[in-house]
N, C-alpha and C positions, 0 to 999 in steps of 0.2 A: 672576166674569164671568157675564154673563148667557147665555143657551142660544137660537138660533134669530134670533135679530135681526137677522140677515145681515152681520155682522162681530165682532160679541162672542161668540166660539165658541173651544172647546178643540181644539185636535187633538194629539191622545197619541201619540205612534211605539209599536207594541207591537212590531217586529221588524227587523232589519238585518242583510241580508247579500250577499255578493257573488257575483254571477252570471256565468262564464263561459262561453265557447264551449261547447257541447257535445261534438265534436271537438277532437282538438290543433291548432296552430296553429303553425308554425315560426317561434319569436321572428325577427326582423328590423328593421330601420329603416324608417323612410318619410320621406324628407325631406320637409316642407313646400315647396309651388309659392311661388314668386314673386308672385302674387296672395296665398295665404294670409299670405306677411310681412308684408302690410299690413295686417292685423287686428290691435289689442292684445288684448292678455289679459281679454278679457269672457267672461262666460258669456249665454246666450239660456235664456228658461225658454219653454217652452206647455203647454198643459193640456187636458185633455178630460173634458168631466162626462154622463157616463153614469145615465137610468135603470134598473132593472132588470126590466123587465116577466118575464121568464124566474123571478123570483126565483129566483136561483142564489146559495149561499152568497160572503160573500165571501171565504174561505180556497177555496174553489173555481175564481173567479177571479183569485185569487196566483197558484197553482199552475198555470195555463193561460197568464197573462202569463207567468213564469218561465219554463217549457219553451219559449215560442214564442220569447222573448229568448236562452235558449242557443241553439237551433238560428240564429235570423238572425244572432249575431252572428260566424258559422261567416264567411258571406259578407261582413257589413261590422264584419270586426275592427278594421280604427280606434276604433269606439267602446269596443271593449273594450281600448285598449293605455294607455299616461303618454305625455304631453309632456317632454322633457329637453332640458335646454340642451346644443347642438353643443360644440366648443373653440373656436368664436369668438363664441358666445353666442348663437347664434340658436336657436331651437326647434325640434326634430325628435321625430317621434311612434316613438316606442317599440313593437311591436307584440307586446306580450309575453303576450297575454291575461292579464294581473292581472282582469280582468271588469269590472264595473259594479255601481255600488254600487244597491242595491235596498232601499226602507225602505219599511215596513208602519204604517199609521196610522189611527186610527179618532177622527171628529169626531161633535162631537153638535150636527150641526144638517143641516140635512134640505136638500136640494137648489135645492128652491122658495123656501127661505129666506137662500139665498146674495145677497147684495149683489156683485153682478158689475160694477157703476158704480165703483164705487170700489176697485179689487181691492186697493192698496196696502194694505187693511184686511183683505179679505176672501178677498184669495188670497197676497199675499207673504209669506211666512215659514210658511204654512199647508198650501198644497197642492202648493208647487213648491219642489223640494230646495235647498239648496245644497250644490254640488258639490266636497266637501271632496278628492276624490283622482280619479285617472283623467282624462277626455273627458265620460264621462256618468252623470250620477246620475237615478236613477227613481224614483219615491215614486205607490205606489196606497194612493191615504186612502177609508176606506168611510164613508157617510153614515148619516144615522138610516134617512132614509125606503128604503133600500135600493139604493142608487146605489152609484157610486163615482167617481173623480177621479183618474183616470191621467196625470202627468206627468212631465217632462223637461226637466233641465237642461244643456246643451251645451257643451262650448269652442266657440266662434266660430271660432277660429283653424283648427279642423279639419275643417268643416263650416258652410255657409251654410244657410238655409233650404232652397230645394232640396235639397241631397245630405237632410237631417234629414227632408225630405217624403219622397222615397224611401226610406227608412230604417222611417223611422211605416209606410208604406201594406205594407211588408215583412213587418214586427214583427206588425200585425193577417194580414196574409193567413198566417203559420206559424201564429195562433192560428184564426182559422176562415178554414179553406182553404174557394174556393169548390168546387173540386173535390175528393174524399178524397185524401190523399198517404199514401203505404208510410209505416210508422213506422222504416223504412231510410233515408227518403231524406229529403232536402235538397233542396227547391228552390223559386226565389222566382220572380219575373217579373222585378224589376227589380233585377238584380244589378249592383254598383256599380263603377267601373273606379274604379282610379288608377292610371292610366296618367299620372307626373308630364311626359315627354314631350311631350306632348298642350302643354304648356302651358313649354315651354323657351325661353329670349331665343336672339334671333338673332346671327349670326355674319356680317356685322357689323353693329351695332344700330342702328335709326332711334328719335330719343326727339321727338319732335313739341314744341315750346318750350309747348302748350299745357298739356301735364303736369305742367310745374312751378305753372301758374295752380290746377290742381287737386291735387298733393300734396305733402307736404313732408316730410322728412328730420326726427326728431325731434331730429336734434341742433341745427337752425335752428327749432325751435319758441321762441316768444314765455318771457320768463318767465312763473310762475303769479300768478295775480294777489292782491295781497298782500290784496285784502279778502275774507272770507266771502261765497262765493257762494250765492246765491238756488237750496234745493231745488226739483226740480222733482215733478212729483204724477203717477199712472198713472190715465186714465178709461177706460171703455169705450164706446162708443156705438153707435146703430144709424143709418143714412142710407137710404131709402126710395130704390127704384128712379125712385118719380117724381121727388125732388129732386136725383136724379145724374142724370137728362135732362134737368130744367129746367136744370141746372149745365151741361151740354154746350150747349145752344140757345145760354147767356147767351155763353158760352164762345167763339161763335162770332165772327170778326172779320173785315172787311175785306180784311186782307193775307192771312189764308189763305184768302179765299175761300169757295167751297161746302165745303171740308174740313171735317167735323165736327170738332170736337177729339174723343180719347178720354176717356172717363171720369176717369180717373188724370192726364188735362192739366189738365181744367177741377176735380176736387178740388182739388187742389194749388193750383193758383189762387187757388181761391178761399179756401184756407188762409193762406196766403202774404198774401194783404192782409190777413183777420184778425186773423195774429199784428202784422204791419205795424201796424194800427189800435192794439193792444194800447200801443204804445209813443209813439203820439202820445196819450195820453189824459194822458200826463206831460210834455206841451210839447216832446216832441223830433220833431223832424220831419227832421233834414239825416241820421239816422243810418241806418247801411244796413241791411239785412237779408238775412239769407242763406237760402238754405232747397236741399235737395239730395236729387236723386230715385238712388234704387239701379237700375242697371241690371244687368241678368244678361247674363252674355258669352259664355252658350254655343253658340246659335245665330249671333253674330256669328264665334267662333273656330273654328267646325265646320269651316272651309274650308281649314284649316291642316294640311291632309293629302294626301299625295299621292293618296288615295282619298278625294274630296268624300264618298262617302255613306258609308264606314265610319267619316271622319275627324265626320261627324255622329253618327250611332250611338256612336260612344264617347265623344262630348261630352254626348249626352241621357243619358247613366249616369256622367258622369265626376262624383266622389265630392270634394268640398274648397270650393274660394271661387273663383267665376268673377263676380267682380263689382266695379264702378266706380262714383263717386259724383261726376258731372258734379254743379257748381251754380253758381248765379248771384244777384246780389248789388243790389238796388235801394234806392233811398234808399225810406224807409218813407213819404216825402212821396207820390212818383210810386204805388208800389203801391196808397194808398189811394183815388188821386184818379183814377187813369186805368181805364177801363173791364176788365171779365172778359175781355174777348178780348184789349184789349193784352198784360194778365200771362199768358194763354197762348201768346200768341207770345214772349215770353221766357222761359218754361218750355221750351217746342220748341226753341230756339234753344240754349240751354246742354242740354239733355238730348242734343240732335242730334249734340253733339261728339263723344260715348260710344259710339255705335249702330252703328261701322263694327269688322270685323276689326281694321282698320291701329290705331284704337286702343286695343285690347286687345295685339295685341302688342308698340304701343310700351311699354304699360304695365307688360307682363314686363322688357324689357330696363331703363326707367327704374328697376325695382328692382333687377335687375343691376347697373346703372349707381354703386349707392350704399352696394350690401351691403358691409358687415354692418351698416350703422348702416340700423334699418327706417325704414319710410315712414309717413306718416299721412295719411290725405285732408285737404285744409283745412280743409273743412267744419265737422270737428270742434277745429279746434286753436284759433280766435279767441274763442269762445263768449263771453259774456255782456261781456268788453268793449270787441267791436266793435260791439255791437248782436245783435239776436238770430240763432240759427240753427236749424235744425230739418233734419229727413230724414227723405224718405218710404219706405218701402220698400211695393214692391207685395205683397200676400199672397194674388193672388185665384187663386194656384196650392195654395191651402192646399188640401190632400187629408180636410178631416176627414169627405166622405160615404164616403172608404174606409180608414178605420181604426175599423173596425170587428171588436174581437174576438172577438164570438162571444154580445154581450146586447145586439144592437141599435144603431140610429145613433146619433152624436151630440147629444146635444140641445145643448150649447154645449162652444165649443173658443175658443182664443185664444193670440198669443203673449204673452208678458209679459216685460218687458225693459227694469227702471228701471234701464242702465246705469253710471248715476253721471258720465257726464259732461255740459257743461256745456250742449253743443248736445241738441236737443231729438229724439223719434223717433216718428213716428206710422206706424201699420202697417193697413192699409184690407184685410178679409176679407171672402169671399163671407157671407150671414149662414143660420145652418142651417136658415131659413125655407126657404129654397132658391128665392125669389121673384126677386131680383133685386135686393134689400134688397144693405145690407156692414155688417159688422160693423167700429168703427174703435178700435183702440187706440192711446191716445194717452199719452206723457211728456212735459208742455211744461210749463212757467213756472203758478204758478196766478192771473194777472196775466192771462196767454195765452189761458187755462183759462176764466176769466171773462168775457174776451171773448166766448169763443164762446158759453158759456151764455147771456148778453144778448142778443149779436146774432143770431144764428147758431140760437137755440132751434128753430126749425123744421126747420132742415137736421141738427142734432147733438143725437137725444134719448138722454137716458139709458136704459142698458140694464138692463130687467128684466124679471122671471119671465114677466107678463105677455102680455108682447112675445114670448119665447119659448116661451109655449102656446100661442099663437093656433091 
């Protein structure tokens, strides 16, 4: 293999071991919420690529991650417990501190030289673990040029983005506190509840008929589909604050008015005809397209207490999966032909379904309603042969200007997450220029992929070194 080329690179494990609490920890259960059933068994990776201007050894930064990961995980022991199947087969997290699996690895290629465009090459299987046992696996790989590459692989199932953001911004502040802490004590900012309560079906339940448009029961899922399906490819890209305003301007429509759209409308948008575009270039035109925005439920379910503002506060720290996946579905004909504002008015319009309390807590009871056999959002269940599908998930709460362990900010962070199913995932991040720029990671079709690099070159440039010295 060749050394430095930005994907032809060795990385070696030189160490492996597992890291627990630093205190004991009273084995216990944790049932899984009703929200978390809906998640299959995936894992999430991100990663963070640090210079070292401190030049500080990196067996010196092991041992600094190490300590600050036993102490945080005193507070968010989930990460350090197993998944076990119940007696009726659902999944319950074991909170037994077994720890977190921890692997030490050294690459020989130099930071600058990373191909961050194409990570399937340059980051999967390299910098972000797979997570053979527990919730979470961590792997810090050290670089030539003196860097290093801190990551994280997750169950889904026990942890969304949020509760993992809090977690990260935790993990960094035990390792450089911005105030001195006793080396007695323990303590975070953002200490995590699971409170599963917070989050229980009601007595007696309302399921709104539009919940079954959005999930299904896998035992009524489709068969698989008997031909080989089309892999999908992971990009990274960057989008220019100017061409997310012109995307909002075009964004703008009629029926809503002076409303600007948001950023995250008029992306999507204009994603959404893209992939659309993607599939008339092969003469189909009547075929639908799905595409499906993640919504977060925890400022909608904050209200769900008889103390509004405590029942808030414990929802901003509450620890699992507070989230829903409204989407909607147009012939590929219409999205390509009808103007940017039309398709953000049908983005608002199935995103708008999500956005209330009432359905969040239908969506507890609808999973009440079917246990033990789980649920799956649609979204995900028709994939490649009803036409295409994709989901956005917002990431502009991504925390990497503070996870920062003690050598400096971020110079690039990313999630990574070729989940292997059939529907596609793109994830839009603040970008560490800290301009106004987004960093977009994308898993779509390379059919999809090529679209956008044709049409779209101005709006979706590849991401490199470049671009992140400026």
């Amino acid at each position: 293999m060749g050394i430095g080329n930005g994907d032809n690179f060795i990385v070696s494990v030189t160490n492996e071991e597992v890291v627990a609490a630093v205190l004991p920890i009273q084995e216990h259960w944790l049932p899984l919420s009703n929200l978390d059933l809906l998640l299959p068994a995936v894992d999430v990776g991100v990663f963070f690529c640090y210079k070292n201007p401190m030049i500080l050894t990196f067996e010196s930064m092991v041992v600094s991650l190490k300590k600050a990961l036993a102490k945080v995980l005193v507070s968010y022991y989930a990460f350090a417990g197993e998944v076990v199947s119940n007696s009726v087969g659902e999944p319950e997290l074991l909170c037994n501190n077994r720890g977190v699996d921890f692997v030490e690895a050294v690459a020989d290629v130099e930071l600058q030289c990373l191909n961050f465009y194409n990570p399937d090459e340059s980051v999967e299987g390299k910098f972000v673990p797979k997570k053979k046992h527990g919730v979470l696996a961590i792997q810090a790989t050290s670089l030539k040029c003196g860097g290093i590459v801190v990551a994280c692989t997750f169950d889904h199932r026990i942890a969304d983005a949020y509760s993992t953001n809090m977690f990260l911004v935790s993990w960094a502040e035990m390792a450089h506190p911005v105030k001195p802490i006793k080396p007695t004590t323990i303590t975070i900012t953002n200490k995590p509840c699971f409170r599963r309560s917070l989050l229980s079906p009601r007595h007696p339940s309302f399921i709104h008929p539009s919940l079954d448009d959005m999930y299904i029961p896998i035992s009524k899922l489709p068969p698989p589909s008997a031909t080989a399906t089309k892999p999908l490819l992971s990009r990274i890209y960057y989008v220019t604050a100017e061409e997310l305003h012109r995307l909002q301007s075009l964004g703008a429509s009629a029926k809503n008015g002076t409303t600007k759209p948001s950023k995250l409308e008029s992306f999507s948008a204009y994603l959404w005809k893209l992939v659309a575009k993607a599939v008339t270039r092969d003469g189909s035109k009547m075929v639908i397209a799905k595409m499906g925005i993640v919504v977060d439920g925890r400022r909608r379910i904050a209200n769900n207490s008889s103390d509004e503002d405590r029942g808030e506060a414990l929802m901003t720290h509450y620890f699992g999966n507070v989230l829903s996946i409204p989407f909607g579905g147009k012939s590929v004909e219409e999205l390509v032909d009808k103007p940017l504002g039309w398709v953000v008015d049908e983005v608002r319009e199935f995103v708008s379904v999500a956005t209330t309390e009432e359905h969040f807590l239908g969506l507890i009871d609808w999973v009440e309603a079917h246990r033990p056999v789980p649920g799956l959002a649609k979204i995900y269940s028709g994939g490649t042969n009803e036409g295409p599908a994709f989901v956005v998930s917002s990431g502009q709460r991504f925390p990497e200007d503070k996870v920062d362990f003690g050598w400096g900010k971020v110079v690039f962070a990313s999630y990574h997450f070729p989940w292997g199913g059939e529907a596609g995932y793109v994830m839009p991040m603040p970008s560490p220029l800290r301009n106004g720029d987004w960093v977009v990671y994308m898993h779509l079709l390379k059919e999809q992929l090529d679209i956008i690099e044709s049409e779209a070159d101005h709006v979706f440039m590849p991401l490199t070194w470049d671009y992140l010295n400026q």
